[in-house]
Each structure stands twice: as C-alpha cells, then as structure tokens.
N, C-alpha and C positions, 0 to 999 in steps of 0.2 A: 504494500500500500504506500503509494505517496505521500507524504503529508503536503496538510493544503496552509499553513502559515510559514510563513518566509525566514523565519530565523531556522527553525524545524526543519524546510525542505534544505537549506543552507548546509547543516549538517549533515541529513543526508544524501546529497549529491557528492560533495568532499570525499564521503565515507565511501561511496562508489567509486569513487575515480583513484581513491587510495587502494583502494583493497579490490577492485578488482575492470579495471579499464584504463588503457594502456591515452584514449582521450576522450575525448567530449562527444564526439561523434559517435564512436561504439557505445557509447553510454546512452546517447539520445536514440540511438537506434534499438539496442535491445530493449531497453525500457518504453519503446513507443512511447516517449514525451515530444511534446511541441516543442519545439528551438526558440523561436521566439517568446512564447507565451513564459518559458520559464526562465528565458533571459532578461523579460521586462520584470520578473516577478525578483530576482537578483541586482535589476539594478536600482529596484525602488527601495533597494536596501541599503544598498551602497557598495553593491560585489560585482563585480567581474570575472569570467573563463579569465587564467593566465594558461595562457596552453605550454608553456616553458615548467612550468610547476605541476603542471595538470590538475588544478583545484582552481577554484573562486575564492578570489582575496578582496 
C-alpha cells in the first residue's frame, strides 16, 4: 500500500530506492505510480529525485 500523506510517502519511496531499485524509473514502473503526480506530491514538500544518490532530498 502507498501511503497517501507526503512526509509518509517520502519515507517510503527513499526506503524503495535504498533497499531495492537500482533508480526512479524501475521504481515508478514496478510500483505502477504516476511520475508526475508523485513528483508534484514531493515537491510540495520540498524534495527532489537526486538520481546521483538515488533518493529524494
């Protein structure tokens, strides 16, 4: 299950891309999430993809 508040989904995206997705892309694909939709949801927060890290900082 996703979680649907933003500090929450923050964590668990991180936790994905640590523990087991090499970038953002495999991650938005197995997981069937919108790109956009959970980009604008990260940036209302103040996070960014760094794809050199592979996390949202």
């Amino acid at each position: 299950m996703i979680p649907k508040d933003p500090v929450m989904l923050l964590s668990f995206l991180n936790l994905k891309l640590r523990d087991f997705y090499k970038s953002d892309e495999e991650m938005y694909e197995d997981l069937e999430l919108d790109r956009k939709e959970t980009e604008e949801k990260m940036a209302a927060i103040g996070y960014f993809y760094d794809k050199e890290k592979n996390k949202f900082v």
